[in-house]
Structure formats: structure tokens, C-alpha cells
Legacy VTK file of the C-alpha trace (Angstrom):
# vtk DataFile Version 3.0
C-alpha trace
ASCII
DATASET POLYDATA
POINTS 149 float
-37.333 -1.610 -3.398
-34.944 -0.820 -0.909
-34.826 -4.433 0.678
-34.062 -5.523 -3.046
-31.165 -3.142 -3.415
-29.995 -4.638 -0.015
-29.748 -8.089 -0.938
-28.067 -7.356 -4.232
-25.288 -5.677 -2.118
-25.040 -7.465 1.146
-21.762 -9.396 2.077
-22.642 -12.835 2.103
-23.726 -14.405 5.430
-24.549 -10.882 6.062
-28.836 -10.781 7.473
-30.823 -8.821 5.437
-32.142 -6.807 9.184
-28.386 -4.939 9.449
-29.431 -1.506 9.202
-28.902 -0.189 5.835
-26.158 2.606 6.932
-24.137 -0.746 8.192
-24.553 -2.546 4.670
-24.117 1.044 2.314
-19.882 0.789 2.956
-20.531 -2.268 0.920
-22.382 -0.434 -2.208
-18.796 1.567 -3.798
-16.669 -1.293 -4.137
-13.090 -1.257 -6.104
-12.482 -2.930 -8.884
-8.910 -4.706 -9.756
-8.168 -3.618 -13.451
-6.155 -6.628 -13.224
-8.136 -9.747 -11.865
-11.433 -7.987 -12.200
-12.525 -8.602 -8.484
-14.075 -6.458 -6.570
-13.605 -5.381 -2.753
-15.361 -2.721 -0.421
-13.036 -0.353 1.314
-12.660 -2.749 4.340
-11.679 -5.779 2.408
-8.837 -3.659 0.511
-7.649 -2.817 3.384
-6.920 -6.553 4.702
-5.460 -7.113 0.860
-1.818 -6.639 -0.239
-1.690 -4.890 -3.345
1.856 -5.681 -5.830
2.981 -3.305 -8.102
5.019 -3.542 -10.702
7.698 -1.055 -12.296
9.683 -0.763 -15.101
11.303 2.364 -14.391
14.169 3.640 -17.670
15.766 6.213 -15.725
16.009 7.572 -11.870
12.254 6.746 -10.701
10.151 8.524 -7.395
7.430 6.087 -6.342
4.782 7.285 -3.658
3.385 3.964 -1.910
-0.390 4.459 -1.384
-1.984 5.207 1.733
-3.281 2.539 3.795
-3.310 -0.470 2.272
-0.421 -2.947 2.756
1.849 -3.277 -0.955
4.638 -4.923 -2.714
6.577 -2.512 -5.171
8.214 -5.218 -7.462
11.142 -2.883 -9.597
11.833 -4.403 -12.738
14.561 -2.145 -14.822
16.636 -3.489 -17.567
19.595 -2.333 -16.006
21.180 -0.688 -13.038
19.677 2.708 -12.502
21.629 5.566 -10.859
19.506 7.015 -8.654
15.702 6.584 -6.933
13.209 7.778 -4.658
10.765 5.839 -2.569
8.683 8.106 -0.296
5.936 6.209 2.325
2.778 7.364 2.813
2.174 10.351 5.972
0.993 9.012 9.201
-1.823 11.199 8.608
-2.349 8.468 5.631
-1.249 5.293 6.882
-2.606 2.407 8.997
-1.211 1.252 12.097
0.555 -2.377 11.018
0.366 -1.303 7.439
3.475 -3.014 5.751
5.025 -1.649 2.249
7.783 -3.647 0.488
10.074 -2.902 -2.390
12.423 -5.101 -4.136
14.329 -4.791 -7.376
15.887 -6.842 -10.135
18.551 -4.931 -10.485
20.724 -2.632 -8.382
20.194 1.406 -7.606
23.004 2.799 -6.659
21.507 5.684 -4.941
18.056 5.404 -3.205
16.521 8.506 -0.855
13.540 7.073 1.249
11.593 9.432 3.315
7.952 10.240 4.328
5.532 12.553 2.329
5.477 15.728 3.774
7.946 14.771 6.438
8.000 11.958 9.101
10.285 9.480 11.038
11.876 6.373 9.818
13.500 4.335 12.246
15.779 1.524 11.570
19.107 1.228 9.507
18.749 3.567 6.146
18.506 2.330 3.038
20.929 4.616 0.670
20.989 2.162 -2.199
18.752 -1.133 -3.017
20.867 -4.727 -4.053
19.710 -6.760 -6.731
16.707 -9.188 -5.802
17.146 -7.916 -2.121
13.713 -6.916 -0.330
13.279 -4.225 1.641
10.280 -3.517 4.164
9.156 -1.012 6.428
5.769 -0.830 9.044
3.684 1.642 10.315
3.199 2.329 14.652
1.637 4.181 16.359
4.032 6.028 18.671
2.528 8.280 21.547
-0.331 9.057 18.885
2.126 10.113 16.301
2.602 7.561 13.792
6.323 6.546 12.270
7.682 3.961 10.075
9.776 0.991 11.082
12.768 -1.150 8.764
11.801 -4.224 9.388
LINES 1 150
149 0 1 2 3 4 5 6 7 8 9 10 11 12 13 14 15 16 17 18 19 20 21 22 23 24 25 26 27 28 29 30 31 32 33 34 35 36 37 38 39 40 41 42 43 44 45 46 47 48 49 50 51 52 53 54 55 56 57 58 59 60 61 62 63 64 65 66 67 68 69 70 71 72 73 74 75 76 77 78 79 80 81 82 83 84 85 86 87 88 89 90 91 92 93 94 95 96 97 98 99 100 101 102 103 104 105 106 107 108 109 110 111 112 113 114 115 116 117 118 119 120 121 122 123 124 125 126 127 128 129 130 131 132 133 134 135 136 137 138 139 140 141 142 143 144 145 146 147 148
């Protein structure tokens, strides 16, 4: 039975002798609601994810933890004010890479870290119309920190 339930879940070119601890990461798998697809945790972690967001008023947007994203802002207008917060080192991959970018302007935008953390690089106070914005997490003497890049 268990060889069965091995096959059914093995990566391809995957051999069926790989110890069944090694093949069980591949058993919860995540589904996109949007394309239907589904990846273990290791292959969303090589994806990008986009989101989209239609915010009516000021927005906060938390990007999620370690997996590399494009927040795509769609507003029907110019929006006052916004935050964007990045994920804590504690919750971030080294190299991970989150975007934003908006159709229209904010004319006020606070970025920081969840619960506190470093962002190097010129500060972004407000976001320009169809302008995109990107920042990267390092490892800096074992404390991580984002990057404008």
C-alpha cells in the first residue's frame, strides 16, 4: 500500500527507492485558486506569486513571508495615503524579492518591516503612477534586512 501511495505522490523523475520521509514534503501541496495548479512547499518557493489590489481608500498590505511577489495596485483614483509593510527576517528568505507598482499615484506611502527591521536604500514616501518599486532580502551578519533595489 505504501509503495502505491508513493508513486501517486512522487515528483516526476523522482525513483520510487527515495525514502518515504524525502518524498512526504511532496504529499500537502498548494493549490492556486486561480490557475488550479498545484506546488509543494519547495516549488512555491522558486514561484513568484502577483497580487492584485483594488484598494477605495488608504490601504496596509502585508507581503507574505517567503515567497518572492508582485503587488499590482489598481485604484480608480489617486489615494491619499498607504502602507506596505515586508515580511520579518524571522519570515523571509535570503534573495526573496517583493515588488509593488500602482496605476495610479499615493501621495503618502509608509514602508517598514513587521515587527520592526532595517530597510536600506532611498525611502519610498509616496508611489508614482505605473512606477515599480522593489526591495530584497540579505542576510547581514546573520540578521536579515531589506534592500531598494
Amino acid at each position: 500500500m505504501a509503495q502505491k501511495l508513493i508513486k501517486a505522490w512522487r515528483p516526476i523523475g523522482t525513483a520510487l527507492e527515495n525514502a518515504l520521509s524525502t518524498l512526504s514534503r511532496y504529499a500537502l501541496r498548494v493549490i492556486d485558486r486561480q490557475t488550479g495548479e498545484a506546488y509543494s512547499a519547495d516549488e512555491l518557493q522558486r514561484r513568484t506569486v502577483s497580487i492584485r489590489t483594488t484598494p477605495l481608500t488608504g490601504f496596509t498590505i502585508l507581503a507574505a513571508a517567503f515567497v518572492d511577489q508582485v503587488h499590482y495596485l489598481t485604484p480608480a483614483g489617486t489615494l491619499a495615503t498607504g502602507t506596505f509593510r515586508l515580511p520579518a527576517a524571522a519570515f523571509a528568505k535570503e534573495g526573496q524579492i517583493v515588488r509593488l507598482l500602482s496605476t495610479a499615484t499615493q501621495t503618502a506611502l509608509t514602508v517598514n518591516v513587521l515587527g520592526g527591521g532595517t530597510i536600506s536604500g532611498a525611502a519610498v514616501t509616496s508611489l508614482v503612477a505605473n512606477t515599480s518599486y522593489a526591495w530584497q532580502c540579505v542576510n547581514t551578519n546573520g540578521a536579515g534586512a531589506w534592500i531598494r533595489i
